[in-house]
C-alpha positions as CSV (number, residue, x, y, z in Angstrom):
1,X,157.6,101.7,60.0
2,X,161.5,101.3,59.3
3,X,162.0,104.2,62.1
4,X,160.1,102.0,64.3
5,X,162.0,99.1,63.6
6,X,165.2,100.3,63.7
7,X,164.5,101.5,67.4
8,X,163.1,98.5,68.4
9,X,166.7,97.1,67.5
10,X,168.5,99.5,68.8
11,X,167.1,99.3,72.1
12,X,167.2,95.4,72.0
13,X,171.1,95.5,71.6
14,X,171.6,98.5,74.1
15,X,169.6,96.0,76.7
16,X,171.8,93.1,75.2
17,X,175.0,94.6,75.7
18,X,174.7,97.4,78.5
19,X,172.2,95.7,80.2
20,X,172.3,91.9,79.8
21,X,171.0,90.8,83.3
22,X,167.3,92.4,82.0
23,X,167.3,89.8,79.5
24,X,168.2,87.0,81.3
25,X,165.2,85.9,83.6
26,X,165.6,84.3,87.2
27,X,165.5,80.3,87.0
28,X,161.6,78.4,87.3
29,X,161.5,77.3,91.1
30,X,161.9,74.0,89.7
31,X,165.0,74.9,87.9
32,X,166.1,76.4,91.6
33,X,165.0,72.9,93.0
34,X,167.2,71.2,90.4
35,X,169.9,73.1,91.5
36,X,169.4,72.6,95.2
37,X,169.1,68.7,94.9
38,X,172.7,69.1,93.1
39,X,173.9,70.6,96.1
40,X,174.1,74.4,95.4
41,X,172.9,75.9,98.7
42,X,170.4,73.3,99.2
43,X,169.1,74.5,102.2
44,X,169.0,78.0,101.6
45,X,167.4,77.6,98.1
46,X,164.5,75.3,99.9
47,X,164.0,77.9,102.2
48,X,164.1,81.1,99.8
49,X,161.2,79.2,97.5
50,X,159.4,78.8,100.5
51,X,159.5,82.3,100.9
52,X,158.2,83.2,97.2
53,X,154.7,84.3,97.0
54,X,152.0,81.5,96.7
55,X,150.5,83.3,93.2
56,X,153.8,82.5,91.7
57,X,154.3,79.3,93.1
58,X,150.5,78.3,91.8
59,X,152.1,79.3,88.5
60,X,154.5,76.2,88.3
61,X,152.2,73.4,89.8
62,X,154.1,73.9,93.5
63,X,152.7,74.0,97.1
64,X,155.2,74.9,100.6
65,X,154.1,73.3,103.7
66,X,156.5,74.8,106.3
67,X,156.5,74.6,110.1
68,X,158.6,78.0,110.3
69,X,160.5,76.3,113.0
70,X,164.2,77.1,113.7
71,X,167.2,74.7,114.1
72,X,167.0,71.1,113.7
73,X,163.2,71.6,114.1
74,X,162.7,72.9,110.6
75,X,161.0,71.1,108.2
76,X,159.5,72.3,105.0
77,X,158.1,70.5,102.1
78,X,157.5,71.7,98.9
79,X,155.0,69.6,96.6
80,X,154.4,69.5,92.4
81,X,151.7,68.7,90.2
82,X,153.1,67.5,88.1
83,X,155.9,66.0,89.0
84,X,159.6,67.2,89.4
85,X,161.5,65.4,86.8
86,X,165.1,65.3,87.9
87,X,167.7,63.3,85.9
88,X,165.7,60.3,85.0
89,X,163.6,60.1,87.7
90,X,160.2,61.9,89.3
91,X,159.2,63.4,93.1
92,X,156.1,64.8,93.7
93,X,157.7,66.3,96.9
94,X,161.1,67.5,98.1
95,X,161.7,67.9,101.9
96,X,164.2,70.1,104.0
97,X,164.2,68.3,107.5
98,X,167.4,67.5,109.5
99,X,165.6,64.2,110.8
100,X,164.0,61.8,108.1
101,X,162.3,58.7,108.2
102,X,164.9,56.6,105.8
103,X,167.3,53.9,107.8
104,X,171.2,54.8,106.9
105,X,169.8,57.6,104.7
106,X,171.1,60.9,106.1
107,X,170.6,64.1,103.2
108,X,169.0,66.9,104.7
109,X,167.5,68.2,101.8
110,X,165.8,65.1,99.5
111,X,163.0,63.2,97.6
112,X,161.6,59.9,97.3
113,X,162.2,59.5,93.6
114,X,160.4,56.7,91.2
115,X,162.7,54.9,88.2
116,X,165.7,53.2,88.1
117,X,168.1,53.4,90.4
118,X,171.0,51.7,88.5
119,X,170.7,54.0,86.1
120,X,170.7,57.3,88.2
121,X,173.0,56.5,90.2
122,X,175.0,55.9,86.7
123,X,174.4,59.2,85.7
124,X,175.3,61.2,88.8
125,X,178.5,59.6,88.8
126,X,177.6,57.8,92.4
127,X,179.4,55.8,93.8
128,X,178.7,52.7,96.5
129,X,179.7,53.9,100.0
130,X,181.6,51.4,102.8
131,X,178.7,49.0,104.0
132,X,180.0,49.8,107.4
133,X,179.9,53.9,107.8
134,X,176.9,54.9,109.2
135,X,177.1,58.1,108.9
136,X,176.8,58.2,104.9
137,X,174.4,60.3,103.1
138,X,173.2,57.2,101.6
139,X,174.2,53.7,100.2
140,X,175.6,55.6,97.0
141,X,177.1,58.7,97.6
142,X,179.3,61.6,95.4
143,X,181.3,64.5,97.5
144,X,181.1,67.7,95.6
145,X,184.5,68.6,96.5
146,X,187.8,67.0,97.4
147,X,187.8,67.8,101.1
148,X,188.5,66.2,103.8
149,X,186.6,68.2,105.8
150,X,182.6,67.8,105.7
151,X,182.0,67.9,101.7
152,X,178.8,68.7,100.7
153,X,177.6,65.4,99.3
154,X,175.2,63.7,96.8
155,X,173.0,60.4,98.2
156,X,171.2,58.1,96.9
157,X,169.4,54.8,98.6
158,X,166.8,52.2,97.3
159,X,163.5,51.9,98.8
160,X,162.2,49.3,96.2
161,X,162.4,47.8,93.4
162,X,161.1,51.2,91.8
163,X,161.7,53.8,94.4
164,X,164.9,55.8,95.6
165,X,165.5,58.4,97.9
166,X,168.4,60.8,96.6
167,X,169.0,63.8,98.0
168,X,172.3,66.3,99.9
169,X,173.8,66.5,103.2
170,X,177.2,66.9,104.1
171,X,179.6,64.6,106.2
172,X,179.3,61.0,104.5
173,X,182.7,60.0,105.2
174,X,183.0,58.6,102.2
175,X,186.4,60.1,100.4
């Protein structure tokens, strides 16, 4: 039994420190989600969990609806049960689409969010964007970078007194 043992523990730290990637398991798709609506490689996460096999995505409550269009055609929606919670606030979907339905709301890859707004926007550290730029991601935005470029950028807008849309694009034009 102590031989046993001590092998199990021996193996444990080889994998710990030879092999440490085997211990440390890929991110939930939600987790990948998370990430994506912060803005790391929002589209290409979107599109990569669209990709994962529907047995795993069963596994964490999630359902892809994808058009597997190209270009400014593509839309895909991805859809929990239960709901994402994210920062405060809950989605039961997040969409990839280069053309949404939200006036002088222009993220590309987003959520219609319920919970407070004030409070969200708080926490993400957004800020209020210039009334008169349309091309904003929303009416509170955050770049990710200092570039004057086309910063990838954070958005939020209100939809009522209890729903949001947040979400990330690039080129707010708010610097």
């Amino acid at each position: 039994m102590k031989t046993a043992l001590h092998s199990i523990a021996v193996m444990c730290l080889f994998l710990f420190f030879i092999c440490p990637d085997t211990l440390h398991a890929a991110p939930s798709i939600r987790r990948q989600i998370d990430l994506a609506l912060m803005g790391n490689q929002p589209l290409e996460s979107v599109r990569a969990v669209s990709q994962f096999p529907r047995s795993q995505l069963i596994q964490e409550g999630i359902e892809v609806e994808a058009n597997l269009a190209a270009g400014y055609d593509e839309v895909i929606h991805i859809r929990f049960d239960p709901a994402l919670h994210f920062h405060g606030a809950s989605t039961q979907e997040v969409i990839l689409s280069f053309d949404n339905p939200y006036k002088n709301f222009h993220a590309l890859v987003y959520g219609v969010f319920a919970g407070d707004l004030d409070s969200f926007v708080q926490h993400l550290a957004l800020k209020p964007g210039t009334p008169a730029n349309t091309h904003a991601i929303g009416k509170y935005n955050r770049p990710l970078s200092a570039s004057t470029g086309c910063p990838i950028t954070l958005g939020a807008s209100p939809i009522d007194s209890t729903h949001f849309v947040f979400g990330t694009g690039w080129c707010n034009g708010d610097q």
